[in-house]
N, C-alpha and C positions, 0 to 999 in steps of 0.2 A: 504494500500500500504506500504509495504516496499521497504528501501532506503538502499544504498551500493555506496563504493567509488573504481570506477576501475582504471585498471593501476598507483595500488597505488606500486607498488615496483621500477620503474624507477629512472633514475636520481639522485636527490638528495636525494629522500626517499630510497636510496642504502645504505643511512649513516645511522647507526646505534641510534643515539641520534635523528635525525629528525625521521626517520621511528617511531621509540614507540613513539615522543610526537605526531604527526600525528593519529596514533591509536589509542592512550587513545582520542585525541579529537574526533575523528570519533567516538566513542564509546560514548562520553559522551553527544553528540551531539544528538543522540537517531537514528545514521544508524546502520544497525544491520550487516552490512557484509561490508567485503574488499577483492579484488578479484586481484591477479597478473597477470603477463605476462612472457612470457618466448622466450626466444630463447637462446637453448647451443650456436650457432656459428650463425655471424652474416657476411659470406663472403663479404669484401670489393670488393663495382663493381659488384652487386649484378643486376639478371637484371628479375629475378621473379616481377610477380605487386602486389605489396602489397596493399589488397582487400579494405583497409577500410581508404582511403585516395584516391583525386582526383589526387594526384600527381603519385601513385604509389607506394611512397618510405614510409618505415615507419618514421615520424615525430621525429626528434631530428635528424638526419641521425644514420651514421653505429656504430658512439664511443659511444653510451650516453649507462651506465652503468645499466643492467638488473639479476640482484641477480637471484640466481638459485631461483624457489617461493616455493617451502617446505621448503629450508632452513630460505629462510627471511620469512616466516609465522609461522615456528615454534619461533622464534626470537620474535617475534609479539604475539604468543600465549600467552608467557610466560610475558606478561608485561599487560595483557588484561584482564577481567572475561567472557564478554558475547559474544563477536566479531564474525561474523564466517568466517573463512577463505576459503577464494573463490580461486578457481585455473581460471582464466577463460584468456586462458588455458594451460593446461598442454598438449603437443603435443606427445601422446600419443602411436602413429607408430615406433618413435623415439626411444623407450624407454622399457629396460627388464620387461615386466608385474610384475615379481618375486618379481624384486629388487623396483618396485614402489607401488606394493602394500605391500613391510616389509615398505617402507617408511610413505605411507599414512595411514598405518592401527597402528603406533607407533605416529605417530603425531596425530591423531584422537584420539585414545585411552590418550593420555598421556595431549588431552588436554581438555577433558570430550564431546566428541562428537560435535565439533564444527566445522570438514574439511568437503568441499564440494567440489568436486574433479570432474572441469569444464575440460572436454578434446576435443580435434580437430586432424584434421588430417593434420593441418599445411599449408602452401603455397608458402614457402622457397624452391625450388627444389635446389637451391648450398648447401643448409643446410645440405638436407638428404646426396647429395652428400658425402659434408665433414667427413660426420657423418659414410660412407659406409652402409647407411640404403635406401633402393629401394624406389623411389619417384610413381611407378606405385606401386598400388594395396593397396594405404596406409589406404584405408577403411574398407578393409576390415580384415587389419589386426586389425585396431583401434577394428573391430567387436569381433576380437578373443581374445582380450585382455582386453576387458572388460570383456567376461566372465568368461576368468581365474584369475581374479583378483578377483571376486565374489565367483571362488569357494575357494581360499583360502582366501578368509576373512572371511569363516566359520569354520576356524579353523581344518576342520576336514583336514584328510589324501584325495589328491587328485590324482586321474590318468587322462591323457589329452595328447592325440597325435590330436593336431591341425592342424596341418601342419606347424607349424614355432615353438613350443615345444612338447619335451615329458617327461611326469614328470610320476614319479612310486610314488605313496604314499607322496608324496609332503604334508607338514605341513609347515606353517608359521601362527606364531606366535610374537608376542602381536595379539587377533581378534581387532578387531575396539572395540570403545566402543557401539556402538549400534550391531544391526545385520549384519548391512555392511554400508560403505561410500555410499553415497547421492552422485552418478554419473549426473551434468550438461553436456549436449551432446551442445557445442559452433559451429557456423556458421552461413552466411545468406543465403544457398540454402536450395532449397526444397530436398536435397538429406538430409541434417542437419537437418531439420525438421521432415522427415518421421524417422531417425536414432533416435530420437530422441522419438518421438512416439514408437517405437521398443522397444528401450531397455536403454531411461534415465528415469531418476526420475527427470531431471529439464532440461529446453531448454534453451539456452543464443544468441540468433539470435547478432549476430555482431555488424551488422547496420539494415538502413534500416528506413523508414516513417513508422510514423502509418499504415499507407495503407497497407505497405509493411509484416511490421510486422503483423495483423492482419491475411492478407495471410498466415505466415506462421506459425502462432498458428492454420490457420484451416489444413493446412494439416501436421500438429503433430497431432491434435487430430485423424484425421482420420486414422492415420497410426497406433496410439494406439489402437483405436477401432477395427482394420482389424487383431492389433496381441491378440487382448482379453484383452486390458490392459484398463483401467481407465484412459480416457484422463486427468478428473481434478485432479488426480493427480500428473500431473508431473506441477513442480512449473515455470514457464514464468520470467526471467527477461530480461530487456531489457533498452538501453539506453532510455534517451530525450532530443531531441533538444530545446523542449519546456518550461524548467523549470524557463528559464531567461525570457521569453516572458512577454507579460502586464495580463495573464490569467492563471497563472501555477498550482491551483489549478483544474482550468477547461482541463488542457492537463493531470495531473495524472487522473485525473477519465474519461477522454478518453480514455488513456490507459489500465485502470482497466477494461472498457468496451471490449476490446477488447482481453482480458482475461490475461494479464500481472500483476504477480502478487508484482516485486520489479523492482525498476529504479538504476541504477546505472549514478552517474557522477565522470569525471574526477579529480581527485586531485584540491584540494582548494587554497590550501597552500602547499609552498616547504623547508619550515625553521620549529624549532621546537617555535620561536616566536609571529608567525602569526597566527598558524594554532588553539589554542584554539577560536580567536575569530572570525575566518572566518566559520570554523565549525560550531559553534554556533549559528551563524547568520543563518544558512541557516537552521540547526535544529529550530532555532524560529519561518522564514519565512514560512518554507514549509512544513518539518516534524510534525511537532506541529500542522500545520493545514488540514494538508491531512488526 
């Protein structure tokens, strides 16, 4: 099992000095990923239900400060050796395929193949608003836009009338440093699931139980198997509720059972003082023995 620390670019890890000392402990700790969160605009009086809270509202409310996360990853890159940076997610409708795959394929390259570029189709509808980006149909653009982002991060000369661009010989350049960025398909529906089985190479279910999640790794796999793809290939991460519990050995390898291949938990520490020995702790407790 591997370990990752999510909505690690919030709040105070916004500040530049806690953010890297945060990372190097994450890192030194033995979790092998950190994964951001995003939102460009956050309309105040917001009345969308924010999925993955019983209240509705995303936690801290509307001010608590969220760095753009390729900026604050690449920031992070460069203070790190082995880390990988997790987008989970990058809300992918929102946003010019072009201009994010020159971004993600110059961050990846420039930081020896370490970006992992976790996308959704978002659940802010005042956002898109704001933003003058169409809140129907945003799956299917998410669809169009991953696979233009794949064809130029082969570097070659690309043509593509998708119905939302039309490129004539399109080149973008730096390519990634491997063959292409390692696409996470994020959500808890089974619509994210089967998307997921299609056309990611990792699934990031939101929320969600054991049970829940279980579910919806079988119908990922199914849906990879139905487009000819290698279910065990696409990599599983997923939160746990169960890490604090009196058994958290016995809940990761229930998880692993049920095909999850890294856990991610919430931020430890929010200072750059704290964070080497809270980290550490939990690399002894659990990492160390998972």
């Amino acid at each position: 099992m591997r370990f990752g620390v999510a909505f690690a670019n919030g709040g105070p890890l916004a500040e530049g000095p806690v953010a890297v000392a945060c990372a190097r402990a994450i890192e030194a700790a033995g979790f092998d990923s950190v994964w951001t969160i995003e939102h460009v605009l956050v309309p105040s009086g917001y009345e969308s239900t924010y999925p993955y809270a019983r209240s509705g509202k995303m936690p801290g409310g509307e001010t608590v400060p969220m760095p753009d996360p390729l900026v604050w990853l690449a920031y992070i890159a460069s203070a790190t050796e082995t880390l990988l940076l997790g987008t989970g997610i990058v809300i992918l409708p929102q946003r010019n395929p072009a201009i994010l795959a020159k971004e993600v394929a110059t961050l990846d390259r420039m930081s020896g193949g370490r970006l992992r570029l976790g996308v959704g189709v978002g659940w802010l509808e005042e956002e898109f608003a704001a933003l003058g980006v169409p809140f129907a149909g945003r799956g299917k653009r998410l669809d169009a836009y991953v696979a233009a982002m794949r064809a130029l991060w082969t570097g070659e000369p690309v043509d593509l009338d998708d119905g939302y661009h039309v490129w004539h010989g399109a080149i973008s350049l730096p390519a990634p440093a491997g063959a292409s960025v390692p696409i996470v398909v994020g959500g808890h529906t089974e619509v994210a699931a089967r998307r997921a089985g299609r056309l990611g190479d990792g699934f990031f279910p939101g929320k969600g139980t054991p049970e829940q999640i279980a579910h919806l790794v079988s119908v990922m796999r199914q849906a990879a198997e139905e487009a000819g793809r290698d279910p065990a290939a696409i990599e599983v991460t997923a939160g746990s509720r169960d890490l604090g519990g009196p058994d958290p050995i016995g809940a990761i390898e229930h998880m692993a059972s049920i095909g999850v291949h890294r856990l991610v938990i919430p931020p430890l520490a929010f200072d750059a003082e704290s964070a080497p020995a809270a980290y550490a702790a939990f690399g002894d407790a659990i990492i160390a023995k998972a």
